[in-house]
C-alpha positions as CSV (number, residue, x, y, z in Angstrom):
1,X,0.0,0.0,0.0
2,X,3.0,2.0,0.8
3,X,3.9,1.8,-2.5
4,X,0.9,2.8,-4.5
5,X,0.4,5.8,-2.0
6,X,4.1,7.4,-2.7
7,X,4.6,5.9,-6.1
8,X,4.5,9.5,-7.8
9,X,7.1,10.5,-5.1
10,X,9.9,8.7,-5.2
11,X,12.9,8.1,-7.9
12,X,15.6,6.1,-8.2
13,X,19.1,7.1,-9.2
14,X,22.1,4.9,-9.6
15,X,25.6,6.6,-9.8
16,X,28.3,4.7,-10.8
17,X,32.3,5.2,-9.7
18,X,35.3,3.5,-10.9
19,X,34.9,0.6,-8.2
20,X,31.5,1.0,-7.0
21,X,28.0,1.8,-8.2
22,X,25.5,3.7,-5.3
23,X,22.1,3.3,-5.3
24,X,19.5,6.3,-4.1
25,X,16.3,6.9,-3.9
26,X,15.0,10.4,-3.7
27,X,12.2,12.0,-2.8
28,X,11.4,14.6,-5.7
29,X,9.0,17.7,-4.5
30,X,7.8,20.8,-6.8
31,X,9.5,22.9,-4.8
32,X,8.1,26.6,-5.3
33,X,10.6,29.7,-4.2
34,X,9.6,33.3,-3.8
35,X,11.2,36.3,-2.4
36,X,10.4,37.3,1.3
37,X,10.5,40.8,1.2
38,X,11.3,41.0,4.8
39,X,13.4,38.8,5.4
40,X,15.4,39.7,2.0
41,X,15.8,36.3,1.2
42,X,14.7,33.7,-1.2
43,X,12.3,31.3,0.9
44,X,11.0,27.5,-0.5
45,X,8.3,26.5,0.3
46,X,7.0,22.6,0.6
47,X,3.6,23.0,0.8
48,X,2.7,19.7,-1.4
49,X,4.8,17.5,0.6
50,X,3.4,18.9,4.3
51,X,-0.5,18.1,2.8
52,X,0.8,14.9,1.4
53,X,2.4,13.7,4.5
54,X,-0.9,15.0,6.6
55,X,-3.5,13.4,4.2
56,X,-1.2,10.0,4.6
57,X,-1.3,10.4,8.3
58,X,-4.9,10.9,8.5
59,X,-5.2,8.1,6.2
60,X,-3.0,5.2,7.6
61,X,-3.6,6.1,11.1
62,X,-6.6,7.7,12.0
63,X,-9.0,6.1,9.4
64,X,-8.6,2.2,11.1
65,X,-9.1,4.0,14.4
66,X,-12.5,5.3,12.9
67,X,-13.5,2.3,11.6
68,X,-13.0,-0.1,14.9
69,X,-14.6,3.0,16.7
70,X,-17.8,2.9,14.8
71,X,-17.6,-1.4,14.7
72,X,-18.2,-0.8,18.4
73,X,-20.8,1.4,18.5
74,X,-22.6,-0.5,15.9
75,X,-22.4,-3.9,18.2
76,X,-23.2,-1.8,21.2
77,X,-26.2,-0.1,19.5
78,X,-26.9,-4.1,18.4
79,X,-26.9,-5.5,21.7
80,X,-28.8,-2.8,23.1
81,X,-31.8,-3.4,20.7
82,X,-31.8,-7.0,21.3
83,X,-32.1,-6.7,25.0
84,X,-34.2,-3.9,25.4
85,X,-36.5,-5.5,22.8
86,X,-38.6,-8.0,24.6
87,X,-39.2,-5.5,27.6
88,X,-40.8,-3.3,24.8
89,X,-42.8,-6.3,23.2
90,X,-44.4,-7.4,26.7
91,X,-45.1,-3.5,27.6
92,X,-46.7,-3.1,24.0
93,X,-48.9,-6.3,24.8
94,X,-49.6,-5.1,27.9
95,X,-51.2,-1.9,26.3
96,X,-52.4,-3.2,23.3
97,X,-52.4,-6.8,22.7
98,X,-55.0,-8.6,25.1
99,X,-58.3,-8.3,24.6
100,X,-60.3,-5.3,26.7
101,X,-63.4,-7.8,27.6
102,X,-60.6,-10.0,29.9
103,X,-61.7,-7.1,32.4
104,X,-57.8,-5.9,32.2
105,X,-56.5,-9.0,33.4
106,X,-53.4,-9.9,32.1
107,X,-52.6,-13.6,31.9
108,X,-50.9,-15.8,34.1
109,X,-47.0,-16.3,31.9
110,X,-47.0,-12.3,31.5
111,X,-45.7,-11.4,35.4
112,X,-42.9,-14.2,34.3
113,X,-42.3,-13.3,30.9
114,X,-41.8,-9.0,32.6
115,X,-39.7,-10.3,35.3
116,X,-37.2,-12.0,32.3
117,X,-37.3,-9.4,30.1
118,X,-36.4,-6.8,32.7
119,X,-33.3,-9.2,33.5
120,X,-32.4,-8.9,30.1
121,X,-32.8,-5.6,29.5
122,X,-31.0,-4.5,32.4
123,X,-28.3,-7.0,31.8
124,X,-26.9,-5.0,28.7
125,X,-25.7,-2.7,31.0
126,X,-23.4,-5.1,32.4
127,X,-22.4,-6.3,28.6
128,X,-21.3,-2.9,27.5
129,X,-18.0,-3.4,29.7
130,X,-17.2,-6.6,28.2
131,X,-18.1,-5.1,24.9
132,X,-15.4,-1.9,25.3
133,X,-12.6,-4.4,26.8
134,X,-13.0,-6.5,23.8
135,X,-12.2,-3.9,21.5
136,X,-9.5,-2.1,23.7
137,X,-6.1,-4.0,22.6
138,X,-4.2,-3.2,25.5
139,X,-7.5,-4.7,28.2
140,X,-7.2,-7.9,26.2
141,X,-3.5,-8.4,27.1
142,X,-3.8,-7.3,30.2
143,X,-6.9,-9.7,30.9
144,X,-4.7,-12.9,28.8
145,X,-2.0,-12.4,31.0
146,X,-4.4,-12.5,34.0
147,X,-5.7,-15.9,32.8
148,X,-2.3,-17.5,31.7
149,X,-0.5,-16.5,34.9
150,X,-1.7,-20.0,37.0
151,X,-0.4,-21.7,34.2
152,X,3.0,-20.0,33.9
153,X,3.2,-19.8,37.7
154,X,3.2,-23.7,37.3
155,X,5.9,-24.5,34.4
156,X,8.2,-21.9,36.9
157,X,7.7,-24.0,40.0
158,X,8.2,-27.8,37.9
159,X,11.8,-25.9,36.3
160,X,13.0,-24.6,40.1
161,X,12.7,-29.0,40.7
162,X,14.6,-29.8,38.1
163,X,18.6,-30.0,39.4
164,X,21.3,-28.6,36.5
């Protein structure tokens, strides 16, 4: 990718010497010059190559961050949907979907079917964590070492047995 991005910016020169041959390559800029009149001087300016450089910045590094950023939000919009769904379903039913002649008796499975979708939806709250760690690099490092560190604490005290 490297290549195709700075393709138009590079050249390659070969110079050859009695015994040896060097090989360069060079970054070639338009390079405008103008006179500063206050500083009585002839100033160049590499306005090209500063916008390049910043557009490849932006591009390489800030555009992947972006994209894992909004992969997150998009699961943690998803998860909140799914679990706050069924609490919305039963209090829909409750308003709308029994029949008005049951005397506004709602049936037996409903007080059941509230109590678990409550759970649910209340438990997405405690997936949102696990949701940010996930995507965090540096949590899920921290949290492998956590989980390998019986097992390494193990292999160290079977080699301190062993006799050299």
């Amino acid at each position: 990718m490297s290549h195709i991005i700075g393709a138009h910016t590079v050249s390659h020169r070969l110079r050859s010497w009695h015994d040896f041959t060097e090989s360069r390559c060079i970054e070639t800029w338009p390079t405008p010059r103008f006179w500063h009149s206050r500083r009585k001087q002839c100033v160049t300016s590499n306005t090209y190559k500063q916008l390049y450089y910043s557009m490849v910045t932006i591009a390489l590094f800030f555009i992947p961050v972006l994209v894992m950023a909004v992969k997150m939000v998009c699961l943690v919009l998803l998860v909140f949907v799914i679990s706050w769904m069924p609490l919305q379903i039963i209090v829909l039913y409750s308003q709308f979907g029994h029949s008005s002649h049951d005397s506004g008796e709602l049936p037996q499975w409903f007080s059941w079917l509230s109590y678990v979708s409550h759970f649910i939806a209340y438990g997405s709250s405690a997936i949102n964590p696990i949701i940010y760690g996930g995507f965090n690099q540096n949590f899920r490092h921290a949290f492998q070492g956590h989980q390998s560190f019986g097992t390494n604490m193990t292999a160290i005290k079977t080699n301190c047995n062993h006799k050299f």
